[in-house]
C-alpha positions in Angstrom: -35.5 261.0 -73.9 -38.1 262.5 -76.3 -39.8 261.1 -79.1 -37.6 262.2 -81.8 -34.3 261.6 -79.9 -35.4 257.4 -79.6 -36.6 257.3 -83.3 -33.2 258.8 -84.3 -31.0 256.8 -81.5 -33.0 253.5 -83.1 -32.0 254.7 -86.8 -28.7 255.0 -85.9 -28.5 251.7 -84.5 -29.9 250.2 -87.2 -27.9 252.0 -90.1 -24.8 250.7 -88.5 -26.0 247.5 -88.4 -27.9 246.4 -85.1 -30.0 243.4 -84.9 -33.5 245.0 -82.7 -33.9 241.0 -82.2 -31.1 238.7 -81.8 -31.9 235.0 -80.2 -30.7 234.1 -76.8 -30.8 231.3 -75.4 -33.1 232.4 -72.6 -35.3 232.1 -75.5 -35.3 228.1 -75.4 -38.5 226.4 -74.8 -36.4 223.0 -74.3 -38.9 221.8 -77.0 -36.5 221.5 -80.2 -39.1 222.0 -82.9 -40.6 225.3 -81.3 -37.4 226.2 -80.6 -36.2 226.0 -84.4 -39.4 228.3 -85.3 -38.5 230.7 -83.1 -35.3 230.9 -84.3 -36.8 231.1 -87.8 -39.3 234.1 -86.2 -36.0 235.8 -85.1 -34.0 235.4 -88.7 -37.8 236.6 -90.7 -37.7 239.5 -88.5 -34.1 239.9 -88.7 -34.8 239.8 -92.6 -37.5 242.7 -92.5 -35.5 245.1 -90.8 -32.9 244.6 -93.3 -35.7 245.3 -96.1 -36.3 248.8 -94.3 -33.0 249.7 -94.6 -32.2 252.9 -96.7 -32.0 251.9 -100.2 -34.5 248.9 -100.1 -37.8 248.8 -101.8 -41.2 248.8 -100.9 -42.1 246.0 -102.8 -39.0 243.9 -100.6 -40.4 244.9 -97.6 -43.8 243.4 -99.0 -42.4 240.1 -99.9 -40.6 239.4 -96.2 -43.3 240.7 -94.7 -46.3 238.1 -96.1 -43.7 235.5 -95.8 -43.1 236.3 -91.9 -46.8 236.8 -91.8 -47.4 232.8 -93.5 -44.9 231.9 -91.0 -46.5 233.0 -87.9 -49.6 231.7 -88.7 -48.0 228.4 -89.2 -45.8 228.0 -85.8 -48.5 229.4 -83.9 -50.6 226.3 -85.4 -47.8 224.2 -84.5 -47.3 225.8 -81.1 -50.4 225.6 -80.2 -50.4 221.4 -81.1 -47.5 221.0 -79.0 -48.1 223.3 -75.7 
């Protein structure tokens, strides 16, 4: 599949309203607190592709994105403590 033909297939995907990230439980650490950021991680990034979405501003996109930015410093923090 060419370039294009993926950037278009992943459009499409999203425009009907795909998730690119949904959580799984494979995902589970067993460790309830790092699981529940990652969960958050999942829902923030959930949250940003929604603000790309045709008809969303740039100024949207700004505001998820520092907040999932703040988060990820913060669990990694965290992580980091507990692993």
């Amino acid at each position: 599949m060419n370039v294009r033909a993926a950037v278009l297939q992943k459009r499409a995907f999203l425009f009907s309203g795909g998730r690119l990230l949904k959580w799984k439980k494979a995902f589970e650490t067993g460790i309830k607190s790092v699981d529940n950021e990652h969960k958050t991680l999942v829902r923030l990034i959930d949250k940003l592709e929604a603000s790309m979405q045709p008809g969303g501003s740039r100024e949207a996109m700004g505001v998820v994105l520092r907040e999932l930015v703040e988060y990820v410093k913060f669990h990694f923090s965290n992580e980091e403590e507990v692993m």
